[in-house]
LOLOKOL-231060 format. One record per residue (C-alpha): x, y, z; residue in one letter. Coordinates in steps of 0.2 Angstrom, whole numbers, padded with zeros to 4 digits, always signed. Layout:
N
XYZA
...
***
This chain:
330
+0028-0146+0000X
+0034-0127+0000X
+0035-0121+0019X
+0025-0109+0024X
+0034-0102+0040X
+0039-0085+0045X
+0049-0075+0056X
+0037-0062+0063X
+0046-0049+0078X
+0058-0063+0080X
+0045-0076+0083X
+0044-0091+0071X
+0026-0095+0066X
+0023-0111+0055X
+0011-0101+0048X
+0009-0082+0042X
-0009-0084+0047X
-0013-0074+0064X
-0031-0075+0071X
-0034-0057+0076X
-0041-0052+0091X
-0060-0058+0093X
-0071-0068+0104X
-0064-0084+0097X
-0052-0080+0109X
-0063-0080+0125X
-0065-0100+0124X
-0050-0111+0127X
-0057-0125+0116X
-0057-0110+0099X
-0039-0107+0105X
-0035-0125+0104X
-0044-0129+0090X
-0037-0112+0080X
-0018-0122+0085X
-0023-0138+0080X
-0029-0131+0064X
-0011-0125+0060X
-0013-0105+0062X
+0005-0096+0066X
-0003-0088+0082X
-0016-0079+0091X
-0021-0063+0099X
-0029-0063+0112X
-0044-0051+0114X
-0040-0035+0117X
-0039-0029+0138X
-0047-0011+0136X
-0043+0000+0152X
-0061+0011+0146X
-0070-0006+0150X
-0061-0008+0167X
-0066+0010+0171X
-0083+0008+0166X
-0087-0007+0177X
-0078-0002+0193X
-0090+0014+0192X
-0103+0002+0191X
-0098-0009+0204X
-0094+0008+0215X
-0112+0015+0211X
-0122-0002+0214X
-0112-0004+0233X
-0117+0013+0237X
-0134+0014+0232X
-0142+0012+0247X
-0130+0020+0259X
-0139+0034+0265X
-0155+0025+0271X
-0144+0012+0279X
-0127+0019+0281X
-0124+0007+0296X
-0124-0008+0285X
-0107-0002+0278X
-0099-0008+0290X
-0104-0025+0291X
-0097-0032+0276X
-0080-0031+0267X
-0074-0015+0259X
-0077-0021+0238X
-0066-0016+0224X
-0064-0020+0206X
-0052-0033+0202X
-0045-0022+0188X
-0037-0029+0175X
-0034-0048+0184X
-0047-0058+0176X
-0040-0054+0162X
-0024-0057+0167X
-0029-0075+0174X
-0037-0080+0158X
-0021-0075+0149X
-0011-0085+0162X
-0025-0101+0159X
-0022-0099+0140X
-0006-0100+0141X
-0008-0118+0149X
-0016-0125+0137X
-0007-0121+0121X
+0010-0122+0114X
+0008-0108+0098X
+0014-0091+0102X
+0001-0078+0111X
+0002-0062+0109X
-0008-0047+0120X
-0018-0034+0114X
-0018-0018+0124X
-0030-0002+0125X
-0026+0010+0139X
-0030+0027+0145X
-0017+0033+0156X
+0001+0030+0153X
+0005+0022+0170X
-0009+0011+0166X
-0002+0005+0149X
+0015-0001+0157X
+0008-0006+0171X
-0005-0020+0161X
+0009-0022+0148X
+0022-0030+0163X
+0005-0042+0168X
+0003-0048+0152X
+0020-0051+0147X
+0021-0061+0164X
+0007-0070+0161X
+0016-0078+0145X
+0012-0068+0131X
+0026-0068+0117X
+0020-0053+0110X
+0014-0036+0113X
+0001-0027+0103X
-0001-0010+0106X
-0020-0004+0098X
-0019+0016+0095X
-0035+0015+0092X
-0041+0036+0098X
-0058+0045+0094X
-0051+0063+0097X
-0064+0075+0098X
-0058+0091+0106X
-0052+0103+0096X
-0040+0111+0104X
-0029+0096+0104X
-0017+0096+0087X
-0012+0081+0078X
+0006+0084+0085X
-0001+0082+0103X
-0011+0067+0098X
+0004+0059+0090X
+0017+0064+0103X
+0007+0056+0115X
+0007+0038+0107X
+0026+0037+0104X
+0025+0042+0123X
+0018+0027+0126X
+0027+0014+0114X
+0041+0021+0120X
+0039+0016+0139X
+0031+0000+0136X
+0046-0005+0124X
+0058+0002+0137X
+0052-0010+0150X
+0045-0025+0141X
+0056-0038+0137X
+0045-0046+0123X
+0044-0039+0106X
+0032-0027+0105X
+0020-0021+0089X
+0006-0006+0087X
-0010-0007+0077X
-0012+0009+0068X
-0027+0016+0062X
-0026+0023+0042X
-0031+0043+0048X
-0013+0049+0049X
-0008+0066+0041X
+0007+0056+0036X
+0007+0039+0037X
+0025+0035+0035X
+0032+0049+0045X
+0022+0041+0061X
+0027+0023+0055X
+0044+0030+0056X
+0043+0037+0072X
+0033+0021+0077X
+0046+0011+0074X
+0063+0023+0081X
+0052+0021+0096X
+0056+0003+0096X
+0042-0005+0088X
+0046-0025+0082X
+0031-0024+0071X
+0018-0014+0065X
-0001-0020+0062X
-0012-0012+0046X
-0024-0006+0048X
-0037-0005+0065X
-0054-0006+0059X
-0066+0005+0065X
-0086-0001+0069X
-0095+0015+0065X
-0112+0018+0075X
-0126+0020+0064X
-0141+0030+0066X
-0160+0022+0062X
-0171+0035+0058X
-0186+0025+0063X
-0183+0022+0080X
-0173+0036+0084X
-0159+0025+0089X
-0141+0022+0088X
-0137+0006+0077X
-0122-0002+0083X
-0118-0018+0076X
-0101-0028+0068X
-0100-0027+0050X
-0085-0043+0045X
-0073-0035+0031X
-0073-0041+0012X
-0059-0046+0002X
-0058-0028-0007X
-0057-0020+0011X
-0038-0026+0010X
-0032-0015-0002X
-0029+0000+0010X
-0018-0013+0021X
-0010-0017+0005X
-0005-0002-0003X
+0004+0003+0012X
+0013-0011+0016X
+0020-0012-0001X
+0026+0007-0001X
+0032+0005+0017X
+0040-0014+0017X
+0053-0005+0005X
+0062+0005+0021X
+0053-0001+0036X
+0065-0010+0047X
+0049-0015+0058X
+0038-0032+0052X
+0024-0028+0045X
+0006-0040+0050X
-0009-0035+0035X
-0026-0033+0045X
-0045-0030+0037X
-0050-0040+0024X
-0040-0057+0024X
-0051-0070+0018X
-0041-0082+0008X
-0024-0089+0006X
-0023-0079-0011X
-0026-0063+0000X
-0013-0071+0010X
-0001-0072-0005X
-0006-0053-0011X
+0001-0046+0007X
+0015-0057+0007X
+0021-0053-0011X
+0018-0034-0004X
+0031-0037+0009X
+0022-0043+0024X
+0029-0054+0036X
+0010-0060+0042X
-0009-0057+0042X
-0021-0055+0055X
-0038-0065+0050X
-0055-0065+0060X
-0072-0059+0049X
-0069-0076+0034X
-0064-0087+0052X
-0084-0081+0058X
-0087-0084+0038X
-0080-0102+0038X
-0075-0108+0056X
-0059-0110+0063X
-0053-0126+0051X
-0055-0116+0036X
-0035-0110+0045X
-0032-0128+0036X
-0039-0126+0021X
-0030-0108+0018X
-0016-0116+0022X
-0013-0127+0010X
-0022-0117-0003X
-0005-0106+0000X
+0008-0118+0001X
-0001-0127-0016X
+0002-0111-0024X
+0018-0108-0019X
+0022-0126-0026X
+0015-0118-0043X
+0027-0104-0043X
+0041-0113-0038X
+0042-0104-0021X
+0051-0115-0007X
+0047-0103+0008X
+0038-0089+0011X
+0056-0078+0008X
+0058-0083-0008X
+0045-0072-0013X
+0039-0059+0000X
+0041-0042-0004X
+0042-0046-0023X
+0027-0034-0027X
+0032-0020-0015X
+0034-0003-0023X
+0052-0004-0024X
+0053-0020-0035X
+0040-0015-0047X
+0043-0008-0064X
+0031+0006-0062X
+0036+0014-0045X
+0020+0025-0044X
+0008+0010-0045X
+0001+0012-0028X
+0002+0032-0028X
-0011+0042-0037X
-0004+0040-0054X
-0014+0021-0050X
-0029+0032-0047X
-0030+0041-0060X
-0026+0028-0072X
-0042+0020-0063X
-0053+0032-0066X
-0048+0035-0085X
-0049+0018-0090X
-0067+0012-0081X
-0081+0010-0095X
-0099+0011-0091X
-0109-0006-0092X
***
């Protein structure tokens, strides 16, 4: 039977299958089950500093409500505070306890002080990995792209300056340039480099006047951004590259390898199918990698990236083109 290991930032998975971060994550029996069930590793979800702010305000708003009609009553308790990020922190640390696979952390902070600051916690805590999510809604518009930008390398670069672990960033798709960032990305110091972030957009319902906000799970066709870039950017990219969005079976598991991905990231076909369906894609890969005569996953990762094909402007917009001029109406 082939071998479907990997080397992933260093980290050996026995599988290239990643569960992404989700709520699976937030039950120590998914965790276990998601091990048992032979995936590579596991993200824990995601430790947004937004979140953190949000409730301390709360908390800060609901002690003081009542203040000024009984402000004596201040004094006959405690001074209360947020705990911050340390629940968290303590469910990373519980995690690890029970599981042997790697972990790795996903960050979302604010301030740069915070990002380092959460990034040591979950590193002690027993991550194996860091995974940096960019993920910005920039709405001022006197902030430039180049300010946007300068201010995340600011922050991979201090986290990878004092982490000790191997550290990855989640991208979003919505660069100017793409590879330039990537490139800068990864002289920062970036191990790895996750594509793409998805983005749950907030929808409007025009009868009730109301915001809808709801979790759409990807589709299969929704991995075709994640891989067109990673195969044009596996070909110089010194950094791994994970696939994210749209990872539903071990043939999309195949595509991204064949692009030159070291991993995938899955999470909406797990809701779809359950965490043993990790099994089933499993060997679905490693039978078809029998089929081609594959022994491990090296023997053929990176075998469809731009560089190796015989058409180096397949995944440019030549591809589109020839797209549009071929479709036929039914």
């Amino acid at each position: 039977m082939a071998d479907i290991s990997t080397i992933y930032m260093g980290i050996r998975l026995t599988s290239p299958i990643i569960v992404g971060a989700s709520t699976f994550s937030r039950k120590i029996d998914n965790i276990k089950r998601a091990e048992d069930s032979g995936a590579g590793a596991l993200v824990i979800y995601s430790l947004f500093q937004e979140q953190i702010e949000i409730e301390r305000n709360e908390l800060e708003d609901e002690l003081r409500a009542n203040e000024e009609a009984f402000p004596e009553a201040l004094t006959y308790f405690p001074q209360m505070e947020h705990a911050g990020p340390r629940e968290h922190i303590m469910w990373v640390e519980k995690t690890r306890k029970e599981v042997k696979f790697p972990l790795i952390a996903s960050l979302n902070a604010i301030s740069l002080g915070d990002w380092i600051e959460y990034a040591k916690q979950l590193e002690n805590a027993g991550c194996d990995a860091l995974e940096l999510n960019l993920y910005a809604v920039e709405t001022d518009p006197t902030v430039s792209s180049e300010d946007i930008e300068e201010r995340q390398l600011d922050v991979v670069e201090a986290i990878v300056a004092t982490a000790a672990i191997p550290v990855a960033v989640k991208l979003s798709p919505f660069y100017t340039s793409l590879p330039n960032f990537v490139d800068s990305v990864i002289a920062a110091g970036a191990a790895g480099v996750v594509l793409f972030n998805r983005f749950y957009q907030p929808f409007i319902d025009p009868l009730k006047e109301e915001l809808d906000i709801r979790l759409d799970l990807s589709r299969s066709e929704d991995t075709r951004l994640p891989l067109r870039w990673i195969a044009i950017l596996s070909e110089w990219a010194t950094a791994d590259f994970a696939a994210s969005t749209g990872v539903h079976t071990a043939f999309d598991v195949a595509r991204h390898l064949l692009a030159g991905a070291k991993a995938v990231q899955c999470v909406s076909t797990l809701y779809n199918h359950g965490l043993d369906y990790i099994g089933e894609m499993n060997l679905e890969l490693s039978r078809w990698m029998d089929g081609k005569g594959y022994k491990n996953t090296e023997n053929f990762r990176g075998k469809m990236s731009q560089k190796n094909l015989r058409d180096p402007y397949a995944f440019e917009r030549a591809q589109y083109v020839k797209a549009l001029l071929e479709y036929k109406q039914g």
